[in-house]
ZADO-1210 file (C-alpha; in nm, 4 decimals, padded with zeros to 6 digits):
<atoms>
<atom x="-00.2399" y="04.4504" z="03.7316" code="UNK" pos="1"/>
<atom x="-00.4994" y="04.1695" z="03.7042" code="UNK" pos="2"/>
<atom x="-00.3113" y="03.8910" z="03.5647" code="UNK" pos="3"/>
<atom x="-00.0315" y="03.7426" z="03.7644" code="UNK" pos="4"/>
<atom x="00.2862" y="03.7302" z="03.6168" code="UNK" pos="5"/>
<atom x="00.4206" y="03.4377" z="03.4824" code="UNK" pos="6"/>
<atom x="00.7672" y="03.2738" z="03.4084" code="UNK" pos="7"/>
<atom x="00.7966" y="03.0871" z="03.1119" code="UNK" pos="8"/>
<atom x="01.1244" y="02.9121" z="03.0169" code="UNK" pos="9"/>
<atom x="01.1616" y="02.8391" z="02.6992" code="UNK" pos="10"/>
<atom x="01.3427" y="02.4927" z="02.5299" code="UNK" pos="11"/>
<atom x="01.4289" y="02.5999" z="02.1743" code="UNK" pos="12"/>
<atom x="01.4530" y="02.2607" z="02.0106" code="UNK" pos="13"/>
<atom x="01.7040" y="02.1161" z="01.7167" code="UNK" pos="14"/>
<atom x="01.7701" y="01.7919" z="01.6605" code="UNK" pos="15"/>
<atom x="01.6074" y="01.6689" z="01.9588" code="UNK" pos="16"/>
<atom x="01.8660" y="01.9307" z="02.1908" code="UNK" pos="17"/>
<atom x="01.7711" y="02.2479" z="02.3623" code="UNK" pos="18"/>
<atom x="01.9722" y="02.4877" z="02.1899" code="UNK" pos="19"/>
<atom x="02.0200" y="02.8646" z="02.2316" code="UNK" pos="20"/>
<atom x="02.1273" y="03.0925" z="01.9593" code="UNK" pos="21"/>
<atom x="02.2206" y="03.4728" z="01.9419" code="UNK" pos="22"/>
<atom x="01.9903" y="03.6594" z="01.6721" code="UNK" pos="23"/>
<atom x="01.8522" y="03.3483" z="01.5862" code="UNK" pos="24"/>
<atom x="02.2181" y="03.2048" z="01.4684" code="UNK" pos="25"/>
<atom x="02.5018" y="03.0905" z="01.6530" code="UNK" pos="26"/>
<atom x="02.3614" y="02.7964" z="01.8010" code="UNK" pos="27"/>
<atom x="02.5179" y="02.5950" z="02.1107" code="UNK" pos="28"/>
<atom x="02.3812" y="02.3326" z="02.2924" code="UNK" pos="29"/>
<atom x="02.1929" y="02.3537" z="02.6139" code="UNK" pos="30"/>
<atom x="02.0782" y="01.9910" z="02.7253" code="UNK" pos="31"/>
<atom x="01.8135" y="01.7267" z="02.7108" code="UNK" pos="32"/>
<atom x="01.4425" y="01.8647" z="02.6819" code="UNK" pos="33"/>
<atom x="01.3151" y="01.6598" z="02.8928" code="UNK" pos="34"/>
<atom x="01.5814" y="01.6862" z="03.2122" code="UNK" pos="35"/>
<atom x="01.5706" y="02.0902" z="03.1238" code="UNK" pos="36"/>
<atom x="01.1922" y="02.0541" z="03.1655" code="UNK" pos="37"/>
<atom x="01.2029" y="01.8282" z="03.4620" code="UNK" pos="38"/>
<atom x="01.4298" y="02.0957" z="03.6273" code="UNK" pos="39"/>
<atom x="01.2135" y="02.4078" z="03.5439" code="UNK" pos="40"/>
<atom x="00.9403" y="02.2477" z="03.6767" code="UNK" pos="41"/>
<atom x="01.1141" y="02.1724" z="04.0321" code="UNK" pos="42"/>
<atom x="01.2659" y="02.5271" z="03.9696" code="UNK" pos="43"/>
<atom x="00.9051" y="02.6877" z="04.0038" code="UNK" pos="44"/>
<atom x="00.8527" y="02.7999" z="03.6380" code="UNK" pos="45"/>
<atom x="00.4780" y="02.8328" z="03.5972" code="UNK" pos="46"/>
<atom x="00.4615" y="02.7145" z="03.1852" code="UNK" pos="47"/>
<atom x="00.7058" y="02.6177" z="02.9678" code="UNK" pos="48"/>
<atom x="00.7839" y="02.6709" z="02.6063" code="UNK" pos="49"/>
<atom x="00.9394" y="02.4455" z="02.3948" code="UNK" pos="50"/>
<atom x="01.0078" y="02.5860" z="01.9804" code="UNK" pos="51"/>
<atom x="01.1342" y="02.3655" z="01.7093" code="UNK" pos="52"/>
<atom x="01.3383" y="02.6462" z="01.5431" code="UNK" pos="53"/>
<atom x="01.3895" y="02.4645" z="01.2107" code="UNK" pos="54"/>
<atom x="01.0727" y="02.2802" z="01.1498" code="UNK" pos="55"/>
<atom x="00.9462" y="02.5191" z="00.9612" code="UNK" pos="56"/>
<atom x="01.2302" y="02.6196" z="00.7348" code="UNK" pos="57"/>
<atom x="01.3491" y="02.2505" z="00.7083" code="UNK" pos="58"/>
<atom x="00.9407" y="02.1954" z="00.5564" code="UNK" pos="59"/>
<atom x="00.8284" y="01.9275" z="00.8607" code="UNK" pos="60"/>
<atom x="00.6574" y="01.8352" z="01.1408" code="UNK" pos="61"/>
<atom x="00.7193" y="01.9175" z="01.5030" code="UNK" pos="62"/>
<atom x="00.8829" y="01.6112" z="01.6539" code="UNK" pos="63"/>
<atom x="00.6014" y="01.4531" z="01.8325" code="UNK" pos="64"/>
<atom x="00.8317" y="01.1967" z="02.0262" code="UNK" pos="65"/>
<atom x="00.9786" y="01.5067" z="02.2422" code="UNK" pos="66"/>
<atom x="00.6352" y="01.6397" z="02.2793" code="UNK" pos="67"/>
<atom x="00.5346" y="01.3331" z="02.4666" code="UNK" pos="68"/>
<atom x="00.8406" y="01.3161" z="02.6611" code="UNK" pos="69"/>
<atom x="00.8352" y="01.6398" z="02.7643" code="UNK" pos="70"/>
<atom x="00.4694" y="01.5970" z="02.8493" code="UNK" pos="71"/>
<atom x="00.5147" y="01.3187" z="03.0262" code="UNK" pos="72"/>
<atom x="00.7695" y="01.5075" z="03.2485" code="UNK" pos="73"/>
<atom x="00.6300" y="01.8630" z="03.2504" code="UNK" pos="74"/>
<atom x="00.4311" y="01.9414" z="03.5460" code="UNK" pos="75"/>
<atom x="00.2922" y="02.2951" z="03.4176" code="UNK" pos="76"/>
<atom x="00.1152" y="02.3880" z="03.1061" code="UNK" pos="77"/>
<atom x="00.3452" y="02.4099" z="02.8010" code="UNK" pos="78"/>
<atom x="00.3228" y="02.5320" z="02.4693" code="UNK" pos="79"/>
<atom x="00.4582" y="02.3961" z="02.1569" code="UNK" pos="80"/>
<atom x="00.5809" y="02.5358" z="01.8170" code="UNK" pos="81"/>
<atom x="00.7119" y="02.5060" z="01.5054" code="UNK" pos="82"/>
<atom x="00.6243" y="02.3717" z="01.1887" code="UNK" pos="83"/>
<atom x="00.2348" y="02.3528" z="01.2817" code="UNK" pos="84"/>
<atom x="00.0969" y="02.4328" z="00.9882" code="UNK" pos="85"/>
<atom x="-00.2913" y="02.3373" z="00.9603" code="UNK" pos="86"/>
<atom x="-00.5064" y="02.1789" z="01.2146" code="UNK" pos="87"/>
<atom x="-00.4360" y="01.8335" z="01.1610" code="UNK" pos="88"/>
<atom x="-00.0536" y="01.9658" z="01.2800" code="UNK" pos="89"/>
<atom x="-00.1783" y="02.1166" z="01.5917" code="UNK" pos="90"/>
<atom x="-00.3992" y="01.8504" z="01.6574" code="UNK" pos="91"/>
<atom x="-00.1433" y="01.5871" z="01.6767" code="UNK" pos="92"/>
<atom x="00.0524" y="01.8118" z="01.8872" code="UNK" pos="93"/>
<atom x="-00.1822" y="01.8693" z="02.1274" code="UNK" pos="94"/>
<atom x="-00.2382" y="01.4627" z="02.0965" code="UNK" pos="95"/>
<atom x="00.0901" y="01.4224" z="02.2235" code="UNK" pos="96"/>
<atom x="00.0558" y="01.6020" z="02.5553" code="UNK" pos="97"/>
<atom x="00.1114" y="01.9590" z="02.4764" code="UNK" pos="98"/>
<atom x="-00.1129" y="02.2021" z="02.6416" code="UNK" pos="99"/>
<atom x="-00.1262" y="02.5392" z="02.3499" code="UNK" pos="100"/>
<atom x="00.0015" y="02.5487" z="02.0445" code="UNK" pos="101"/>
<atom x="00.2317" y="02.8545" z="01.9252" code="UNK" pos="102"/>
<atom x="00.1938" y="02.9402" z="01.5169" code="UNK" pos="103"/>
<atom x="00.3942" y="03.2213" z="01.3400" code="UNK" pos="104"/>
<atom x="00.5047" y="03.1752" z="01.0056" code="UNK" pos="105"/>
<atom x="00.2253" y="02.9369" z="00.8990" code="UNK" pos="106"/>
<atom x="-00.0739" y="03.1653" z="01.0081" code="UNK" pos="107"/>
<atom x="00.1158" y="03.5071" z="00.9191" code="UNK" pos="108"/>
<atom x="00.0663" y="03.3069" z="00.5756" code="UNK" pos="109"/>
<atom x="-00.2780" y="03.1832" z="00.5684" code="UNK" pos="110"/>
<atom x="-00.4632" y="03.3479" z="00.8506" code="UNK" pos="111"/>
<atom x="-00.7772" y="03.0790" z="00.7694" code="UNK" pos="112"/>
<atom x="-00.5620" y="02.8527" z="00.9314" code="UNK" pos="113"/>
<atom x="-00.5418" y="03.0676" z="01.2599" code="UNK" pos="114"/>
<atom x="-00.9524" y="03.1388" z="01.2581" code="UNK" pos="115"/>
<atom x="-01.0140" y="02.7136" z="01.2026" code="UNK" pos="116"/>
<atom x="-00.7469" y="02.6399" z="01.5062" code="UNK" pos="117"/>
<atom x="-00.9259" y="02.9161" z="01.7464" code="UNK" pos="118"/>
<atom x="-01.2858" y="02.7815" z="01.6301" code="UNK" pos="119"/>
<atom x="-01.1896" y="02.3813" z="01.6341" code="UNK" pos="120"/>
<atom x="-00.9645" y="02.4203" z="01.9696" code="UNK" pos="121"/>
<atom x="-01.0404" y="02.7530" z="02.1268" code="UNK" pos="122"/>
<atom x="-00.8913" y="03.0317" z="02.1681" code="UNK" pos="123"/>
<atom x="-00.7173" y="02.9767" z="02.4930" code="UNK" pos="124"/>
<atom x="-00.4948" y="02.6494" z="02.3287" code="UNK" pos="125"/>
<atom x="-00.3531" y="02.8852" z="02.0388" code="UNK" pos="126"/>
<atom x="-00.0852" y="03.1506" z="02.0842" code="UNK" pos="127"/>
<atom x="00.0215" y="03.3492" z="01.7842" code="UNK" pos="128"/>
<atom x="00.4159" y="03.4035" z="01.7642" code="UNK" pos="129"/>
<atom x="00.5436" y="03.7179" z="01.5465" code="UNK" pos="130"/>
<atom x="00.9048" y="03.7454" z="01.4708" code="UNK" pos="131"/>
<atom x="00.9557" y="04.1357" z="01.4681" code="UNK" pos="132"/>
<atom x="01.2477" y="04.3431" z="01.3606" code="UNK" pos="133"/>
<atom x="01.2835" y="04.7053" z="01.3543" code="UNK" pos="134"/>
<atom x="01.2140" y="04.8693" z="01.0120" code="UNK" pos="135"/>
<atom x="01.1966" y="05.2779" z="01.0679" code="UNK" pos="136"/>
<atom x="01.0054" y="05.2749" z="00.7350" code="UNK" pos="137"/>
<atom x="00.6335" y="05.1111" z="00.8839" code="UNK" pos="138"/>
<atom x="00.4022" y="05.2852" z="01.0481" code="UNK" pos="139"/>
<atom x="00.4868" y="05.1135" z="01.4141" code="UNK" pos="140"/>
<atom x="00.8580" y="05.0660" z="01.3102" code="UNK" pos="141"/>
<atom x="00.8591" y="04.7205" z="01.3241" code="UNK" pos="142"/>
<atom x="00.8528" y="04.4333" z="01.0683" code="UNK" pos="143"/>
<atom x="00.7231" y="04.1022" z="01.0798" code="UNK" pos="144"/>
<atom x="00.9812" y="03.8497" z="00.9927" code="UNK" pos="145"/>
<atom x="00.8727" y="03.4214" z="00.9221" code="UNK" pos="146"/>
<atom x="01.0554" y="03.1491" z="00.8797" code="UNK" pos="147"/>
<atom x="01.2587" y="03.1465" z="01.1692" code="UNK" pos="148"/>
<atom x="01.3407" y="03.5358" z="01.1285" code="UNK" pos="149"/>
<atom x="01.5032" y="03.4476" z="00.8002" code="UNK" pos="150"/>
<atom x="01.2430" y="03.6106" z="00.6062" code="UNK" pos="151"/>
<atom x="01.0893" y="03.9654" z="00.5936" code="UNK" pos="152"/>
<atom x="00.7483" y="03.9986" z="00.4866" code="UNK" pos="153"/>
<atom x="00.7458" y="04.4175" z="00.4418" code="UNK" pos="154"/>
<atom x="00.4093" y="04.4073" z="00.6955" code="UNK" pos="155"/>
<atom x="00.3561" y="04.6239" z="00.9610" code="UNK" pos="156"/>
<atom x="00.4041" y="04.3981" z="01.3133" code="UNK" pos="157"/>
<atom x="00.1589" y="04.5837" z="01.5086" code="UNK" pos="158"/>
<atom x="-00.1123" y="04.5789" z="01.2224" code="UNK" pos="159"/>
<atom x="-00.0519" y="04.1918" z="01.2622" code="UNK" pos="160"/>
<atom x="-00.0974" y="04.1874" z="01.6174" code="UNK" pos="161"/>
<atom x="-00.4158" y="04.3623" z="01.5889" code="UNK" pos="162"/>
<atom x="-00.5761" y="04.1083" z="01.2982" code="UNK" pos="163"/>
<atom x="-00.4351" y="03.8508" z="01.5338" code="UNK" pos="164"/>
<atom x="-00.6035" y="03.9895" z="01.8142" code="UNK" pos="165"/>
<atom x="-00.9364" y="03.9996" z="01.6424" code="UNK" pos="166"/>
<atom x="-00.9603" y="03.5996" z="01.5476" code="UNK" pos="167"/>
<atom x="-00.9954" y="03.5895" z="01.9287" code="UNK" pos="168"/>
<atom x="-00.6225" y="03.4440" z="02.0522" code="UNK" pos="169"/>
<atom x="-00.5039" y="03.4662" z="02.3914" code="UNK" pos="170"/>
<atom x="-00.1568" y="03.5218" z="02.4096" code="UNK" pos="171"/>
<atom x="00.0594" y="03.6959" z="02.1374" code="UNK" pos="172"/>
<atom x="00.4074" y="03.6120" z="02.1378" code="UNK" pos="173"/>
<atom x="00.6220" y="03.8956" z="02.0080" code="UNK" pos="174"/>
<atom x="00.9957" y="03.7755" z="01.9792" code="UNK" pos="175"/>
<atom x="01.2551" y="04.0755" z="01.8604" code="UNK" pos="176"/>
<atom x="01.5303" y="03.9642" z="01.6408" code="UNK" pos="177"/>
<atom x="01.7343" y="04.2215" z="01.7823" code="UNK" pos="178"/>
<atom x="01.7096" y="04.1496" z="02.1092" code="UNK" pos="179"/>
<atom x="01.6491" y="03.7534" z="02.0958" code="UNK" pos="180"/>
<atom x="02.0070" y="03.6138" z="02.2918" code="UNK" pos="181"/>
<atom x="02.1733" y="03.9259" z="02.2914" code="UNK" pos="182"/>
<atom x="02.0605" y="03.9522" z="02.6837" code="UNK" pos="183"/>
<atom x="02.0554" y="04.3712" z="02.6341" code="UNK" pos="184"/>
<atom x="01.6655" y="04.3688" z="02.7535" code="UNK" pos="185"/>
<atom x="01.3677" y="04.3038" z="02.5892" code="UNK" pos="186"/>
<atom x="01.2306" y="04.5166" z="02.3020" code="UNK" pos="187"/>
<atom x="01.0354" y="04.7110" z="02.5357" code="UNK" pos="188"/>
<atom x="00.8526" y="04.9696" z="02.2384" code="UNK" pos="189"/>
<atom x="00.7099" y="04.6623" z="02.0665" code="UNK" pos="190"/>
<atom x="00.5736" y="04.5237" z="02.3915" code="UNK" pos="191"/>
<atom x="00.4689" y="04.8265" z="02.5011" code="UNK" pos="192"/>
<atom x="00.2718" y="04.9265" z="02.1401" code="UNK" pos="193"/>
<atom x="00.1314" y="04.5784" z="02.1526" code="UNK" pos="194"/>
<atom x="-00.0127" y="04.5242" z="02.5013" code="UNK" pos="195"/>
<atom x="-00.1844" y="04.8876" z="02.4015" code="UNK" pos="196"/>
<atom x="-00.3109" y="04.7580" z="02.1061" code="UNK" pos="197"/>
<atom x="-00.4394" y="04.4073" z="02.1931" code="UNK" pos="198"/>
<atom x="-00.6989" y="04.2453" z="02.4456" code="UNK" pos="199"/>
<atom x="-00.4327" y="03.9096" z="02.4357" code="UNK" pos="200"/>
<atom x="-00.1745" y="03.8629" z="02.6955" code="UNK" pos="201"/>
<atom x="00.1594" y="03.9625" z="02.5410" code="UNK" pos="202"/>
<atom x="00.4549" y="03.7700" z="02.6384" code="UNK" pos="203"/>
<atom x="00.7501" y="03.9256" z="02.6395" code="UNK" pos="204"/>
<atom x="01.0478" y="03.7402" z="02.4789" code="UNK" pos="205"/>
<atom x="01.4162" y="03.7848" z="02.2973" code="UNK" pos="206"/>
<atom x="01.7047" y="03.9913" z="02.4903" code="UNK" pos="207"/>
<atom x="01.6213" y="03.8994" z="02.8839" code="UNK" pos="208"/>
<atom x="01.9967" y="03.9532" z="03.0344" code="UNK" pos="209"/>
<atom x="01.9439" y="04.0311" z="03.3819" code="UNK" pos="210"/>
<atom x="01.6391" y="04.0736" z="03.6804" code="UNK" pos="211"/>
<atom x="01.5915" y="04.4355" z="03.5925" code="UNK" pos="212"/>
<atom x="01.4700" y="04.3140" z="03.2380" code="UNK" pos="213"/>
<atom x="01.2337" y="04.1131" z="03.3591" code="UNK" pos="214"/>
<atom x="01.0380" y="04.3986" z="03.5597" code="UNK" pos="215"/>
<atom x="01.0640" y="04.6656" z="03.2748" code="UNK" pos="216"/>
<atom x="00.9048" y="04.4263" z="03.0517" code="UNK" pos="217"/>
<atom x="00.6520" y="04.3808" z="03.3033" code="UNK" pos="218"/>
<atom x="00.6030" y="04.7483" z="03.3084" code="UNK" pos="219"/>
<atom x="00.5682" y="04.7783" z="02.9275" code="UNK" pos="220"/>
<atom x="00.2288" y="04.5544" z="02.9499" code="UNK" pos="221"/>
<atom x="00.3994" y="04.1647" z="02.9462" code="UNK" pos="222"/>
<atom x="00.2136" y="03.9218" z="03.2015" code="UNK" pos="223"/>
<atom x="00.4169" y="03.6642" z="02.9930" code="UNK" pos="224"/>
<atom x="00.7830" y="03.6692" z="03.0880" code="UNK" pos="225"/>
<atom x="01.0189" y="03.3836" z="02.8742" code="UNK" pos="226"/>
<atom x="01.3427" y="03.3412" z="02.8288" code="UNK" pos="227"/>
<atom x="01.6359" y="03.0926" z="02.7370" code="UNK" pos="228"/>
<atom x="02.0380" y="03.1692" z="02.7999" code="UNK" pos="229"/>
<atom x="01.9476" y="03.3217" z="03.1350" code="UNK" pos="230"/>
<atom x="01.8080" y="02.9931" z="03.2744" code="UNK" pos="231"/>
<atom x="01.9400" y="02.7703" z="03.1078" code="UNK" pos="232"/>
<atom x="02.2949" y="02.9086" z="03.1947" code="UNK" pos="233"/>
<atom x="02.2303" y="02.9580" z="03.5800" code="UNK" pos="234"/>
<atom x="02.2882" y="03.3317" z="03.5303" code="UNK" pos="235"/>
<atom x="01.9399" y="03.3611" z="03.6533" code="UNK" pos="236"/>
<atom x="01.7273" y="03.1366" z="03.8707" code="UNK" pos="237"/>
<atom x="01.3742" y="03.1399" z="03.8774" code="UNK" pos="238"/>
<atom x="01.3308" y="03.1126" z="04.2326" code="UNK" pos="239"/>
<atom x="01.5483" y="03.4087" z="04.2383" code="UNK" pos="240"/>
<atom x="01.3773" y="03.5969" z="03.9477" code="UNK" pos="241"/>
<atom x="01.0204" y="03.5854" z="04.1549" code="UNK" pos="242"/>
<atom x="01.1522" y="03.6601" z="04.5104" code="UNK" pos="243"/>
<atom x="01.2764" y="03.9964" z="04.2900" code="UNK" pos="244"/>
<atom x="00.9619" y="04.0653" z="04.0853" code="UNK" pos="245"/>
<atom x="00.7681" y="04.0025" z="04.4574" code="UNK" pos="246"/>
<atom x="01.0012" y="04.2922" z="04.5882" code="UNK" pos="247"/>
<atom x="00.8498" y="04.5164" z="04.2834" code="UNK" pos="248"/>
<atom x="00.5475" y="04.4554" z="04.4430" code="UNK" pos="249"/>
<atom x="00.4222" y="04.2627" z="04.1579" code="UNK" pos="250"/>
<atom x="00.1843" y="03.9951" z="04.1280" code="UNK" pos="251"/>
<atom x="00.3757" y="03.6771" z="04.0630" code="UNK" pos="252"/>
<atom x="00.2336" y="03.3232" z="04.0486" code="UNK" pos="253"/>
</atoms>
């Protein structure tokens, strides 16, 4: 593999916590963003994530105030999402101190929006996020899902990632619903079907429960590798998780 691996922690953010839910609900709190960055950092992570899981749905902003304190403390690129809706959104984000910005619900909307944020910031500072379920009756089996996963769309996921693919993005961020918290491994078909499909790093993300889930995502096509309850918890440590992705003989940063 080309591309090193990378570990990516992610802060999902509501009402200025870190939170981590199961399936997107069943939300308990995790800690300050800005110590839980702080400590990632230190821990070795090599970007961080950090999601505002009800922006969109509660129709606002991402809370700019935690981007720049999170900035200030991060010492790694990190990406932010979450109610970014147009470029005047992203662009304040990125204002702040964020590094990328992550859109899902707003670009599976208006893709225009997607093609002006790649042309007026390039395509390395935009990552496209797609919710996925499994839906036997598309063509790849899954479904897109926006707003937070609260909302099916009835279009194909893959056919997504591909149109996303074309505007030029970097990373695709494919999340499942099934698998987000549940820690019973990531979706590894719709990583698999998506690295195949796409010339963007996929990250993998949703259902990470234990170091062997890490390397089969890894195997599926991810370079990308986040996760939340495992790290967040102490179940798994990063330091830990790369010492065992080094014994794969993998590439890790």
């Amino acid at each position: 593999m080309n591309r090193p691996v990378r570990i990516m922690p992610c802060l999902d953010m509501q009402n200025g916590r870190v939170v981590k839910g199961v399936h997107f609900v069943d939300i308990r709190d995790a800690g300050d963003p800005v110590e839980c960055a702080r400590a990632y950092c230190e821990a070795g992570a090599d970007e961080l994530a950090l999601l505002d899981i009800t922006a969109t749905v509660e129709g606002r902003a991402t809370m700019l105030d935690v981007v720049r304190r999170v900035a200030d403390a991060a010492t790694v690129p990190f990406t932010v999402g979450g109610g970014i809706s147009s470029v005047a959104t992203a662009q304040a984000v990125l204002d702040a101190g964020a590094d990328k910005v992550s859109v899902g619900s707003a670009g599976f909307r208006n893709p225009a929006v997607l093609e002006e944020m790649v042309r007026e910031f390039g395509p390395d500072k935009v990552t496209v996020a797609i919710d996925v379920d499994r839906n036997p009756k598309l063509p790849s089996g899954y479904e897109v899902y926006i707003d937070g996963g609260r909302t099916a769309t009835g279009h194909d996921a893959l056919e997504w990632a591909k149109r996303v693919d074309g505007l030029g993005v970097a990373v695709i961020l494919p999340t499942s619903k099934a698998g987000d918290g549940a820690k019973t491994g990531y979706d590894l078909p719709v990583i698999r079907a998506m690295a195949q499909a796409v010339s963007a790093e996929i990250v993998a993300s949703g259902g990470a429960g234990q170091l062997e889930h890490f390397y089969e995502a890894v195997e599926a096509g991810a370079t990308i590798l986040l996760a939340a309850s495992v790290f967040h918890f102490h179940m798994i440590d990063i330091p830990e998780l790369k010492n065992y992705l080094r014994s794969k003989n993998l590439n890790v940063s």
